[in-house]
PDB file of N, CA, C and O in Angstrom:
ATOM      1  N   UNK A   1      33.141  53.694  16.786  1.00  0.00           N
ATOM      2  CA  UNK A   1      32.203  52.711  16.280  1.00  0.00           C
ATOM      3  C   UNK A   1      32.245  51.495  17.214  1.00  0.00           C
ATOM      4  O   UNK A   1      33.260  50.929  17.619  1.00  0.00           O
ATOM      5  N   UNK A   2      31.071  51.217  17.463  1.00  0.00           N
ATOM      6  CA  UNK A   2      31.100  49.975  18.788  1.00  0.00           C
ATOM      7  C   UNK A   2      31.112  48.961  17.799  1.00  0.00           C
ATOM      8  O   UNK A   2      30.984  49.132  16.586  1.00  0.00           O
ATOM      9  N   UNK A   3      31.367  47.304  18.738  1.00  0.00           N
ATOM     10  CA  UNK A   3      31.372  45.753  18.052  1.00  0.00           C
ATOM     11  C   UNK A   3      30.127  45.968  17.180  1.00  0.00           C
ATOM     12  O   UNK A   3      30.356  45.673  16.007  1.00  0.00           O
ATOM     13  N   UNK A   4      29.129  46.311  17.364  1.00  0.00           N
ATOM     14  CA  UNK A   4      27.606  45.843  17.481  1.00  0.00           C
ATOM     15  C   UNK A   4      27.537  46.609  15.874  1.00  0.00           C
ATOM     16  O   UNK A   4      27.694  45.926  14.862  1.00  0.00           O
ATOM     17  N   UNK A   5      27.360  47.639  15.833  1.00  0.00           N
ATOM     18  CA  UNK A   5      27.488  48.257  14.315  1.00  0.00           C
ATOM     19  C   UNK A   5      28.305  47.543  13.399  1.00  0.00           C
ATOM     20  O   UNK A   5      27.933  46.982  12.369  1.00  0.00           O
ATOM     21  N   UNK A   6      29.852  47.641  14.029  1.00  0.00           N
ATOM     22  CA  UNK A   6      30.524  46.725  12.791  1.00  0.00           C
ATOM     23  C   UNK A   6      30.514  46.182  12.685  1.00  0.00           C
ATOM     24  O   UNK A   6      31.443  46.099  11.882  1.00  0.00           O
ATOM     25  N   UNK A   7      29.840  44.455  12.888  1.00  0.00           N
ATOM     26  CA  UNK A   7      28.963  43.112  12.979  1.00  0.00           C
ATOM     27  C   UNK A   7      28.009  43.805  11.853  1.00  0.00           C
ATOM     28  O   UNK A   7      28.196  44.078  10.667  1.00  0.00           O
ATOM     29  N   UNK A   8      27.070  43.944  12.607  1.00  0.00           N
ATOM     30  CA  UNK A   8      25.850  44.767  11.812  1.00  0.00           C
ATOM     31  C   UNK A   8      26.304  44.985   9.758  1.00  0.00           C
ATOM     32  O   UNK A   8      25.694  44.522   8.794  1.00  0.00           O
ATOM     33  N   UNK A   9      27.578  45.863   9.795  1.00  0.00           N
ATOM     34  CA  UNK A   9      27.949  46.378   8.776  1.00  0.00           C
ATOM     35  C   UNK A   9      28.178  45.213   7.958  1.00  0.00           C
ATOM     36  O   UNK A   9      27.554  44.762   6.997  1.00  0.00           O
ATOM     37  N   UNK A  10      29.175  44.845   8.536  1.00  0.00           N
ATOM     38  CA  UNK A  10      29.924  43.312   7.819  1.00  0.00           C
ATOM     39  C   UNK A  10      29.634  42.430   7.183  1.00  0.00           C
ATOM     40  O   UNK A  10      29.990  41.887   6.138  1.00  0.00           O
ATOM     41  N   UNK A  11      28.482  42.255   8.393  1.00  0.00           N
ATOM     42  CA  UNK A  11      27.500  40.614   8.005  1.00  0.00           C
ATOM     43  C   UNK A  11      26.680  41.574   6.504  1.00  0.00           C
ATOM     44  O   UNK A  11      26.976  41.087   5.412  1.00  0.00           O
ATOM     45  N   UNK A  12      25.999  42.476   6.473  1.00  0.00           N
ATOM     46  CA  UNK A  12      25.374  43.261   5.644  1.00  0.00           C
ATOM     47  C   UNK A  12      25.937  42.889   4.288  1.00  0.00           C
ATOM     48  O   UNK A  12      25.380  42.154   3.472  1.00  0.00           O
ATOM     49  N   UNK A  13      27.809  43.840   4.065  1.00  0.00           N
ATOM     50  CA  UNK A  13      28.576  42.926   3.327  1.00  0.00           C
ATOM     51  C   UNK A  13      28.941  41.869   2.645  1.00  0.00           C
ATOM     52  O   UNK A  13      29.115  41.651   1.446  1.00  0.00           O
ATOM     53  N   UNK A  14      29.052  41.098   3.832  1.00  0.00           N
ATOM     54  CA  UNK A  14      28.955  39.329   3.210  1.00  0.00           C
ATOM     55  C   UNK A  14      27.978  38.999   2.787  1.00  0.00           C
ATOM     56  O   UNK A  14      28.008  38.536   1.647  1.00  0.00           O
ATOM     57  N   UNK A  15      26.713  39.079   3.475  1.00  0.00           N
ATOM     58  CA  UNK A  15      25.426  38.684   2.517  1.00  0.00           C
ATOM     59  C   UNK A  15      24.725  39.345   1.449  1.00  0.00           C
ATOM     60  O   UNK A  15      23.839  38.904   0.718  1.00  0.00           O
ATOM     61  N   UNK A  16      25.198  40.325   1.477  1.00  0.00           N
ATOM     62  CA  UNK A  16      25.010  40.839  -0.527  1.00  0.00           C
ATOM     63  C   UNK A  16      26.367  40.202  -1.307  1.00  0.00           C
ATOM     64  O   UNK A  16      26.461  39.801  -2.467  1.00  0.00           O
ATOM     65  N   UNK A  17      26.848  40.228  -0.798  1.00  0.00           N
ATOM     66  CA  UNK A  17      28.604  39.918  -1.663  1.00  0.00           C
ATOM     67  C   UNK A  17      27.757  38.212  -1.753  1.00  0.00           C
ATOM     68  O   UNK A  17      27.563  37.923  -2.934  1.00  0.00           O
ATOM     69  N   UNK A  18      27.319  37.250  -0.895  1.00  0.00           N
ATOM     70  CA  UNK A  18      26.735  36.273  -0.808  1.00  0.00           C
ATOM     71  C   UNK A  18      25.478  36.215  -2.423  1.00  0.00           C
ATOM     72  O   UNK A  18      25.683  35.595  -3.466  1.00  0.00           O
ATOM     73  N   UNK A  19      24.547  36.878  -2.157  1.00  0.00           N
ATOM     74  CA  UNK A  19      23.655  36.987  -2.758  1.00  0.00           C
ATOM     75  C   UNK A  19      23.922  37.788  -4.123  1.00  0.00           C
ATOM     76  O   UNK A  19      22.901  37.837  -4.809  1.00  0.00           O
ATOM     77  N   UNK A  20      24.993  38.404  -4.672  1.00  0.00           N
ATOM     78  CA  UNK A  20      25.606  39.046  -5.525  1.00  0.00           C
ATOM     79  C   UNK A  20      26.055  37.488  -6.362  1.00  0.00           C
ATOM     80  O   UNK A  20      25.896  37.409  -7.580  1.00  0.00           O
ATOM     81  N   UNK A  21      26.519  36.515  -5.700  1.00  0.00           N
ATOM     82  CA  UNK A  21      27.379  35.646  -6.016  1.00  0.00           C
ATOM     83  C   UNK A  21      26.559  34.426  -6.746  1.00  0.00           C
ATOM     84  O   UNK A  21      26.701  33.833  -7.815  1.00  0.00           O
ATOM     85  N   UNK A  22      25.583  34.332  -5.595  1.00  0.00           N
ATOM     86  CA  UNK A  22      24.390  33.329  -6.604  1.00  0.00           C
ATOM     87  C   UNK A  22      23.327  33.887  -7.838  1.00  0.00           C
ATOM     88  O   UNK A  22      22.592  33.114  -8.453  1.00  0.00           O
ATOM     89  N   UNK A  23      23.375  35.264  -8.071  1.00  0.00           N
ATOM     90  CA  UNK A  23      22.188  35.619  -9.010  1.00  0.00           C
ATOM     91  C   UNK A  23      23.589  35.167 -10.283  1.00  0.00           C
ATOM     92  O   UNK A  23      23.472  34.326 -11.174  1.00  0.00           O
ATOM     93  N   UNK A  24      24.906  36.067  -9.975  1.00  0.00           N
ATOM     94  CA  UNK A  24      25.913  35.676 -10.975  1.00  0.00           C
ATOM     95  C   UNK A  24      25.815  34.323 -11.303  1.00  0.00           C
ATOM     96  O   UNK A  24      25.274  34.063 -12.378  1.00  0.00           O
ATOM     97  N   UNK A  25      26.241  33.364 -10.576  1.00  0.00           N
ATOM     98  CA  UNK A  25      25.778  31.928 -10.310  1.00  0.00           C
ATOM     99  C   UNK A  25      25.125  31.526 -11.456  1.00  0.00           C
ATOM    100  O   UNK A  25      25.590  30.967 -12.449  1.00  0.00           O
ATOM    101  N   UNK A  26      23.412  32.049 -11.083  1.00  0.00           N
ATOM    102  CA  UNK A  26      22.025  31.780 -11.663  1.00  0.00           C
ATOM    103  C   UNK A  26      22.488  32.116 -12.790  1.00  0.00           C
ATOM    104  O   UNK A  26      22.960  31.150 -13.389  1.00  0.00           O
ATOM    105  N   UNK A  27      22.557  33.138 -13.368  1.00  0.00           N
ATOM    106  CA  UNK A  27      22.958  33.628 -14.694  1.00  0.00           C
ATOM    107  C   UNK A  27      23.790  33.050 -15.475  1.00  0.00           C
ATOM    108  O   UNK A  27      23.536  33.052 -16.680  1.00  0.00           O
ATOM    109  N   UNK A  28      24.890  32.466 -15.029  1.00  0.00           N
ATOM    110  CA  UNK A  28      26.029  31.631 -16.002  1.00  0.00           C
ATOM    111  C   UNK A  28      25.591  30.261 -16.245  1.00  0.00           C
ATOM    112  O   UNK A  28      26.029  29.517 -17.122  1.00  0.00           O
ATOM    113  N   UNK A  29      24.227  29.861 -14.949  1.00  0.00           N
ATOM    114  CA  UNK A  29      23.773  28.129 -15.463  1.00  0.00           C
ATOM    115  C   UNK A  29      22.837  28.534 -16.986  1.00  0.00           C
ATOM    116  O   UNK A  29      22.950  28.005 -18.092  1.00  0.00           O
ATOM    117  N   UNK A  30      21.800  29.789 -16.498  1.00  0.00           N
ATOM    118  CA  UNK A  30      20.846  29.863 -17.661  1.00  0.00           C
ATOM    119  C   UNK A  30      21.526  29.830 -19.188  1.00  0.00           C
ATOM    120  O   UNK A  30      21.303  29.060 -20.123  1.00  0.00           O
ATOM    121  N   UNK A  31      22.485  31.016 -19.074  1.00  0.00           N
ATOM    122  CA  UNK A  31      23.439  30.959 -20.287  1.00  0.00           C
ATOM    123  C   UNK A  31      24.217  29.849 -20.830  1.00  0.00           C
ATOM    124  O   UNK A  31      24.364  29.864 -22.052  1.00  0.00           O
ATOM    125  N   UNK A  32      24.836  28.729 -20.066  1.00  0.00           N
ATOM    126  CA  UNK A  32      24.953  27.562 -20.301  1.00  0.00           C
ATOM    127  C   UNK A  32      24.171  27.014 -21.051  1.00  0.00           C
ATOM    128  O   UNK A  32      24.229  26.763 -22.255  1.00  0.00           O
ATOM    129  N   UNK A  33      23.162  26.770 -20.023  1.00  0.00           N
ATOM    130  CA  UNK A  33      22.001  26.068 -20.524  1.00  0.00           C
ATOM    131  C   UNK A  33      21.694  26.179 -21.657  1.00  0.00           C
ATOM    132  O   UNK A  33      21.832  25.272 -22.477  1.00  0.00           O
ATOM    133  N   UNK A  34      21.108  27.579 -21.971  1.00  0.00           N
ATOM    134  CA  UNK A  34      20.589  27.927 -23.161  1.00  0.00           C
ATOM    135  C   UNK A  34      21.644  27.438 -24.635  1.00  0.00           C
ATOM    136  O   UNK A  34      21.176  26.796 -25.575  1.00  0.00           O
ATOM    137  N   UNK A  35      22.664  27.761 -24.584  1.00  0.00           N
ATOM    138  CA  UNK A  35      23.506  27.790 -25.309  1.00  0.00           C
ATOM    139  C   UNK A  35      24.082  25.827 -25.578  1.00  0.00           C
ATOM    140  O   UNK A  35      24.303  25.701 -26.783  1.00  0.00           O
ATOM    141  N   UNK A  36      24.306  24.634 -24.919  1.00  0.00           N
ATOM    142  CA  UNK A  36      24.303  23.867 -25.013  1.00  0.00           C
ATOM    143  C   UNK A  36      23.497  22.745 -25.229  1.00  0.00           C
ATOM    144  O   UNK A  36      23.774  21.681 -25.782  1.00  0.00           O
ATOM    145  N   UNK A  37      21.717  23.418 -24.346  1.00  0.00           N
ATOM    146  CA  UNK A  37      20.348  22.734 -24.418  1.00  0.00           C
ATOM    147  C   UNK A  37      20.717  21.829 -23.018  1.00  0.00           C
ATOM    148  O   UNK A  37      21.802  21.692 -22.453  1.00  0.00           O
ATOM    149  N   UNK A  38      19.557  21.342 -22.731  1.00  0.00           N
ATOM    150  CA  UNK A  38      19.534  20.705 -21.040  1.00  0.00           C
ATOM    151  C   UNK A  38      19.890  19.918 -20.925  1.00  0.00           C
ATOM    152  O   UNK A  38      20.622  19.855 -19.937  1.00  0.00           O
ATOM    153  N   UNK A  39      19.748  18.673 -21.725  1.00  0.00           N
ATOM    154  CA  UNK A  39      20.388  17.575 -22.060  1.00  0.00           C
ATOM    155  C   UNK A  39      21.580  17.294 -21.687  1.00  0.00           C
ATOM    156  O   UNK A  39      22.056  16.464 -20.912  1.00  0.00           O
ATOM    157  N   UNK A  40      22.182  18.454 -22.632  1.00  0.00           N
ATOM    158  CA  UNK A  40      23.798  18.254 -22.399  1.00  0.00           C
ATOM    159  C   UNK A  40      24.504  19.060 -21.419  1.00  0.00           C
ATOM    160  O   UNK A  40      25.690  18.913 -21.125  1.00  0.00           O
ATOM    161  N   UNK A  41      23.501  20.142 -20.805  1.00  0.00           N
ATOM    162  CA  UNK A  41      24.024  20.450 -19.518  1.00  0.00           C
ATOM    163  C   UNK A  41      23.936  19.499 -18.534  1.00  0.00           C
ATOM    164  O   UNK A  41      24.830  19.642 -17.700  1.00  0.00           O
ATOM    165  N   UNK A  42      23.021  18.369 -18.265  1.00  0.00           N
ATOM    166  CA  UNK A  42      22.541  17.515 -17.591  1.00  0.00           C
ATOM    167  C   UNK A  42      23.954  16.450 -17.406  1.00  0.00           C
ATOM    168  O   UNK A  42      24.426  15.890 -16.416  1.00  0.00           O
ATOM    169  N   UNK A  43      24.346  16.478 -18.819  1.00  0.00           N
ATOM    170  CA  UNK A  43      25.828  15.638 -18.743  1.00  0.00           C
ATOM    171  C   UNK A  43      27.121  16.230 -17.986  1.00  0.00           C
ATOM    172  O   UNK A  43      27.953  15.742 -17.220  1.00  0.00           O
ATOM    173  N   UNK A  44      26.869  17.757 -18.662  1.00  0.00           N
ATOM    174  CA  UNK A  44      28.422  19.162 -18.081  1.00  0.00           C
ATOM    175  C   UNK A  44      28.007  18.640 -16.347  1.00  0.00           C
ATOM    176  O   UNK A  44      28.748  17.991 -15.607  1.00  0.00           O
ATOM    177  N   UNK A  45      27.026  19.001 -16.121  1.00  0.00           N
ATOM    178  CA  UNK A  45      26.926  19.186 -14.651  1.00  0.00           C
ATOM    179  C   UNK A  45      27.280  17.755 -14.143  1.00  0.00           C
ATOM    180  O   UNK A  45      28.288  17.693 -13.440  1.00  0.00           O
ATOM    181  N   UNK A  46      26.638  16.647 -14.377  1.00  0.00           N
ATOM    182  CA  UNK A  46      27.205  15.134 -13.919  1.00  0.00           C
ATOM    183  C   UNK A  46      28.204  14.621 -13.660  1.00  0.00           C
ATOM    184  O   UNK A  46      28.438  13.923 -12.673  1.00  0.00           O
ATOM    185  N   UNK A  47      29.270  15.054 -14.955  1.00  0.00           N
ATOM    186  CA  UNK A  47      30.312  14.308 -14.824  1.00  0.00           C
ATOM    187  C   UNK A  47      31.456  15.131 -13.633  1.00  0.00           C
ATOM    188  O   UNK A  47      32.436  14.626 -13.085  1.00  0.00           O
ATOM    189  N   UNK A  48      31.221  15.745 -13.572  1.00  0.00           N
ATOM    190  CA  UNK A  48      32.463  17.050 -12.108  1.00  0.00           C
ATOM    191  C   UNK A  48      31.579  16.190 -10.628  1.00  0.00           C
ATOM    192  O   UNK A  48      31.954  15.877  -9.499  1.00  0.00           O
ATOM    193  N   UNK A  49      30.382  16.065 -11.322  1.00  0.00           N
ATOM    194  CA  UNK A  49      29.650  15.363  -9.543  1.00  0.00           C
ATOM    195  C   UNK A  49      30.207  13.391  -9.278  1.00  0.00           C
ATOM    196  O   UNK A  49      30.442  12.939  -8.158  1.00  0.00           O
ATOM    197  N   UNK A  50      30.296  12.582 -10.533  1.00  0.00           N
ATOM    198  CA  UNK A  50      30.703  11.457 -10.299  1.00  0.00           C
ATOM    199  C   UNK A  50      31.867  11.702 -10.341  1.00  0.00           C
ATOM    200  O   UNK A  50      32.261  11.074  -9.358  1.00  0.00           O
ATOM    201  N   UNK A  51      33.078  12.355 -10.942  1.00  0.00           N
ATOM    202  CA  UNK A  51      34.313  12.095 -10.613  1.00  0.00           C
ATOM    203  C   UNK A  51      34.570  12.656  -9.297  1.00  0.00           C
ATOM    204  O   UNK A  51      35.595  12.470  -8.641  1.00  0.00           O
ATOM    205  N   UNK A  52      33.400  13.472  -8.903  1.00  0.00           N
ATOM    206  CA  UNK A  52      34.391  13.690  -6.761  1.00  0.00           C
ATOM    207  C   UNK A  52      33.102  12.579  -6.260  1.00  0.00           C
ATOM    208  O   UNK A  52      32.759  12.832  -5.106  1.00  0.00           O
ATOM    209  N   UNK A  53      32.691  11.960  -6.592  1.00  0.00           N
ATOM    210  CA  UNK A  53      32.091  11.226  -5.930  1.00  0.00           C
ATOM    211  C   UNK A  53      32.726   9.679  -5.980  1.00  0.00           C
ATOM    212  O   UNK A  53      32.599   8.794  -5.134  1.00  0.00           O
ATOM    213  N   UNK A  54      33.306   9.651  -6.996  1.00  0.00           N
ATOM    214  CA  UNK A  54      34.528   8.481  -7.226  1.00  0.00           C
ATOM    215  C   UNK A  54      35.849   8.750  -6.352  1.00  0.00           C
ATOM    216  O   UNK A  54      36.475   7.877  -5.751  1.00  0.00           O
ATOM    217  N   UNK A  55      36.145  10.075  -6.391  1.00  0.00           N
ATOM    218  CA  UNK A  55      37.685  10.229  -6.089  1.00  0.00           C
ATOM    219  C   UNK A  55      37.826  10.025  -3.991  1.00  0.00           C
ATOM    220  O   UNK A  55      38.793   9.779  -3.270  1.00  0.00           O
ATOM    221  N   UNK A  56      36.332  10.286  -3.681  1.00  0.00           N
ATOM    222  CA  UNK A  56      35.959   9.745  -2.300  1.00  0.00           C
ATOM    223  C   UNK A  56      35.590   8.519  -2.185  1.00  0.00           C
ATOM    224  O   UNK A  56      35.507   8.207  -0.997  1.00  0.00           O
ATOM    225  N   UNK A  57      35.413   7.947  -2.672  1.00  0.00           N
ATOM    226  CA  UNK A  57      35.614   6.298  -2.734  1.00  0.00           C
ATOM    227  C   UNK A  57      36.735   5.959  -2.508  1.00  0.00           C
ATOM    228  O   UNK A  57      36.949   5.231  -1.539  1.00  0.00           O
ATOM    229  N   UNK A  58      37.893   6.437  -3.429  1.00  0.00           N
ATOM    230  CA  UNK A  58      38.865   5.392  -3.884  1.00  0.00           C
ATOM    231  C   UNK A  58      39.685   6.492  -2.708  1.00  0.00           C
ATOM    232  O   UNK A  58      40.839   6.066  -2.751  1.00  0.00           O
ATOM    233  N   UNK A  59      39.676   7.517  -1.828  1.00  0.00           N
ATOM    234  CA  UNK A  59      40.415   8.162  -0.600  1.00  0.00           C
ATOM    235  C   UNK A  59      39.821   7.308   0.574  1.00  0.00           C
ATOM    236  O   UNK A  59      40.417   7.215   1.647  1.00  0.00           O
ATOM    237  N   UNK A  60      38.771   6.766   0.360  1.00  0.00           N
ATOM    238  CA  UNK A  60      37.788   6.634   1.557  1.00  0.00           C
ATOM    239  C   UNK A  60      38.504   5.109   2.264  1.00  0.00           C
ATOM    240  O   UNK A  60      38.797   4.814   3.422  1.00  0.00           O
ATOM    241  N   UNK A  61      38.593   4.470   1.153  1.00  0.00           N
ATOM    242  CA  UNK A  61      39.192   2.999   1.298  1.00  0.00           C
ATOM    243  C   UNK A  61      41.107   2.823   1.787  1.00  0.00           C
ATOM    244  O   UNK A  61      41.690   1.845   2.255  1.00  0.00           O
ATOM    245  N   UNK A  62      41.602   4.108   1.454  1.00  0.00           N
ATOM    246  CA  UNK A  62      42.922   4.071   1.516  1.00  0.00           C
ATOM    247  C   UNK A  62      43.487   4.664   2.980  1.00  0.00           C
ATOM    248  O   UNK A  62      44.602   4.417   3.440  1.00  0.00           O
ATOM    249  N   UNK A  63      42.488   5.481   3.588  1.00  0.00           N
ATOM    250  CA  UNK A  63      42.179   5.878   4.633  1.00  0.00           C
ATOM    251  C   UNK A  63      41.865   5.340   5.939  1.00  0.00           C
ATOM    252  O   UNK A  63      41.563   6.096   6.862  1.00  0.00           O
TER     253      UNK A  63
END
């Protein structure tokens, strides 16, 4: 088997294993969603984004 195939193969691999990963992804926000209402996913999803957006602040300055 030459480089060129097993490249070929691999990358093939990773990008379904890739694309396997976001429909899963897609599926666990909808189910969220559904199950909490948007609102309050709007909050789930926020607060994980301001606390690393805080915790690089307060590294950024000490740095």
């Amino acid at each position: 088997m030459n480089l060129r195939s097993v490249i070929l193969k691999d990358g093939f691999y990773l990008a379904a294993r890739q694309l396997l990963g976001m429909v899963i992804g897609l599926v666990g926000v909808l189910l969220i969603t559904r199950a909490i209402g948007p609102g309050n996913y709007g909050l789930y999803s926020t607060a994980p984004g301001m606390v690393g957006y805080a915790s690089n602040l307060h590294f950024g300055y000490i740095c």
